[in-house]
BABA-358853 format. One line per 8 residues: number of its first residue (from 1); their letters; for each residue x negated, y negated, z of C-alpha. Coordinates in pm, whole numbers, plus 32768, in hexadecimal, padded with zeros to 4 digits. Layout:
N
NUM) A) X Y Z  ...
***
This chain:
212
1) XXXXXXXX) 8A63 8CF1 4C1A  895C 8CB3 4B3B  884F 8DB3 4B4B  8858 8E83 4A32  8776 8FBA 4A2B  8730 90E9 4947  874B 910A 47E0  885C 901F 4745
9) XXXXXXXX) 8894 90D2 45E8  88FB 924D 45E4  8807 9327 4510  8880 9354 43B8  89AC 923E 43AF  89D7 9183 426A  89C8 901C 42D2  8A58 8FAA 418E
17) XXXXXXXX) 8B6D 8F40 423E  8B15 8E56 4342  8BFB 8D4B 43FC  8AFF 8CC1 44FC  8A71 8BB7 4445  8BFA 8B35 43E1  8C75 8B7A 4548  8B77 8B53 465F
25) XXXXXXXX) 8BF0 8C20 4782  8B83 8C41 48D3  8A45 8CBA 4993  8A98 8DEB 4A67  8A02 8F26 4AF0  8B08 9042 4A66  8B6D 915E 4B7F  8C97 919F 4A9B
33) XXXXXXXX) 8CF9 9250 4938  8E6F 9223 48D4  8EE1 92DE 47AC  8FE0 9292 46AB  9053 931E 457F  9076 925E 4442  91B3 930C 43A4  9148 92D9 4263
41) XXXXXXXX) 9053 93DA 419B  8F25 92D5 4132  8E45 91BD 41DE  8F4B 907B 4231  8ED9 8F32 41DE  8F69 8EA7 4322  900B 8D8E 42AF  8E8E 8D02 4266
49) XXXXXXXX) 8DD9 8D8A 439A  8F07 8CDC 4470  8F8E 8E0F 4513  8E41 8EDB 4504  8D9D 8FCD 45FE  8C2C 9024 4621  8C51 915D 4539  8D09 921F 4451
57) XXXXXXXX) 8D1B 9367 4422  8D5D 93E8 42DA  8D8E 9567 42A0  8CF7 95F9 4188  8DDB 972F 412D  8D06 97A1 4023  8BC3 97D4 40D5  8C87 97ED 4222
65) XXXXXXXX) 8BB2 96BD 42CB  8BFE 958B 434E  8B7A 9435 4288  8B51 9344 43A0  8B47 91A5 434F  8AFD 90BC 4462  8B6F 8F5A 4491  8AF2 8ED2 45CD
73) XXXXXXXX) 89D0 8F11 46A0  8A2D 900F 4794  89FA 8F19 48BA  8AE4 8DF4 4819  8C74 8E09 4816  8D3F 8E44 46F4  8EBC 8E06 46AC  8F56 8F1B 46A2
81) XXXXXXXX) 9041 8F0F 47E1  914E 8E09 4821  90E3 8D1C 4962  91F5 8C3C 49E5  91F5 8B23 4AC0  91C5 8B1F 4C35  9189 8C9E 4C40  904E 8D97 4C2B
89) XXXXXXXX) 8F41 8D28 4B3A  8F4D 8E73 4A30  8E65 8E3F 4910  8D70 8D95 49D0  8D5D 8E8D 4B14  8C4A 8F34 4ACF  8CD5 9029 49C2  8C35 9091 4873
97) XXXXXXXX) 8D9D 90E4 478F  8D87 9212 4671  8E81 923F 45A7  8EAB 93B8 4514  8F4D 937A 4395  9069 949B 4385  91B6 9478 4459  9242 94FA 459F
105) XXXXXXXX) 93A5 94C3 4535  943C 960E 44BB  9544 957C 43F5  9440 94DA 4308  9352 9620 4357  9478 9705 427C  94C2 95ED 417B  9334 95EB 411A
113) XXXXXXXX) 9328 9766 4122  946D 9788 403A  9403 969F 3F4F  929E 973F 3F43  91DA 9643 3FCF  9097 96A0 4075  909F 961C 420B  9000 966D 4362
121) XXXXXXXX) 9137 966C 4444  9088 965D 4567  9152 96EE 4672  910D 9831 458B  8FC8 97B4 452C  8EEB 98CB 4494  8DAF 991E 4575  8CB0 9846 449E
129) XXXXXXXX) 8D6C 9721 44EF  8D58 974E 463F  8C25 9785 4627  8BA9 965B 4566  8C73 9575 4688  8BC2 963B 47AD  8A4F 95FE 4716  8AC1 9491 471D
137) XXXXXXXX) 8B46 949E 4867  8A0B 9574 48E3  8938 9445 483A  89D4 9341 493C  89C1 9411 4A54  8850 945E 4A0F  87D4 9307 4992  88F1 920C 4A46
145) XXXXXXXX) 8969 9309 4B8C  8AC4 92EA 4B00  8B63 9419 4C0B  8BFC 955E 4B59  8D3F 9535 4BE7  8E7E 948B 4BE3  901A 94A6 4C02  9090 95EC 4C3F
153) XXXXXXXX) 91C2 958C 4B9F  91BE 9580 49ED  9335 9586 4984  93A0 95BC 4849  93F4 94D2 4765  953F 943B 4746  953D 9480 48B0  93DE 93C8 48E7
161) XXXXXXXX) 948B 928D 4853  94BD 9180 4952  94CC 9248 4AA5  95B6 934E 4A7C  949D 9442 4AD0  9433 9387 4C22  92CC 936B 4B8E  9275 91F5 4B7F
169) XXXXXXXX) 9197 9174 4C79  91FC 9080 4D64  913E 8F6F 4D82  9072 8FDC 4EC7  9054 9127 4E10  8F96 9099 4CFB  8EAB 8F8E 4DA1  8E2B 90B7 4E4B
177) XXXXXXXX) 8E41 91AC 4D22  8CF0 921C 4CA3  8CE5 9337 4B7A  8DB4 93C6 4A52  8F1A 934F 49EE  9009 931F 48DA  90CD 91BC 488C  91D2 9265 4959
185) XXXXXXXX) 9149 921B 4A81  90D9 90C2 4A87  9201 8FF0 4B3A  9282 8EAE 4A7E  928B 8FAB 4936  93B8 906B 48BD  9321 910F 47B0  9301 92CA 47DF
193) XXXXXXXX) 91DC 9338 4723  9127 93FF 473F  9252 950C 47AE  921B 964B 4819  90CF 9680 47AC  9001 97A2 485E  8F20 96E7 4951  8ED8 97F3 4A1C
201) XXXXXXXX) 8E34 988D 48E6  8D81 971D 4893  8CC5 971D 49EB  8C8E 985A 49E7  8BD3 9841 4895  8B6C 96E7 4917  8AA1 976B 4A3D  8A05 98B1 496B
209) XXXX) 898D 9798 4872  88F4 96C3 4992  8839 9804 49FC  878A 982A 48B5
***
């Protein structure tokens, strides 16, 4: 598909570092969000813009906001999700990809904390946070009809990894799929962010911020 309507750069997103010019992508008309997390605790260079999304959130502990840095138009596909051969497409379905900087691994959640550095673990993610994600998600609802819904399933990490949760999508499943999900989900992936993170709480944020 591509049509590509409503506004292509989220309000307030340093562009500073942008991968569209290096890597193209294609024309689409996005009906989904997929979140990741980053697990690390500052913006990644992405191997160059190779393994990019569309945005990054970065959380701003100090001021308890998040800094948000977009690399592709909303309406062109990153690189964030692995696409193999003679599957689903995945990057290029449709999907606008934001990646939350923090982890969802708890493991790496108690190392940071013991060794005093400042993180959003975001299955424990404090209410700003969730917050700053839902206004985004309330954006593409509002300005790209992006539904506020998606898999009632969000296991946590380790057990997200692969499909030990029984959360990935098959591939009927997510041609059809239209809304919010993590990398979890998307079939021909393995990887489990973003864990156990308290959607119920996103959408319900999500929606409030759409009624505004």
């Amino acid at each position: 598909m591509s049509t590509r309507t409503g506004p292509q750069h989220y309000p307030g997103a340093n562009r500073d570092h942008w991968f569209q010019e290096k890597f193209g992508g294609d024309r689409m008309e996005v009906n989904v969000v997929v979140l990741h997390t980053t697990e690390g605790r500052s913006l990644p260079d992405y191997q160059g813009g190779a393994s990019a999304p569309n945005l990054t959130a970065v959380p701003d502990l100090a001021t308890g906001k998040l800094k948000w840095f977009q690399h592709f138009d909303i309406d062109i596909s990153s690189r964030a999700l692995a696409n193999l051969r003679g599957g689903v497409e995945t990057n290029t379905l449709n999907v606008c990809q934001v990646e939350l900087v923090g982890t969802c691994d708890p493991k790496t959640h108690a190392k940071w904390t013991a060794s005093g550095k400042g993180h959003v673990y975001w299955p424990k993610a404090p209410e700003w946070a969730l917050r700053g994600v839902a206004r985004f998600l309330a954006w593409t609802h509002l300005h790209h009809d992006v539904p506020l819904r998606g898999p009632t399933l969000w296991p946590a990490f380790p057990k997200s990894f692969g499909n030990a949760g029984g959360q990935r999508m098959s591939h009927t499943s997510w041609n059809a799929f239209k809304g919010v999900c993590g990398h979890m989900h998307v079939p021909e992936n393995d990887h489990g962010d973003p864990g156990g993170i308290d959607f119920e709480e996103l959408l319900g944020f999500a929606k409030s911020a759409a009624q505004d």
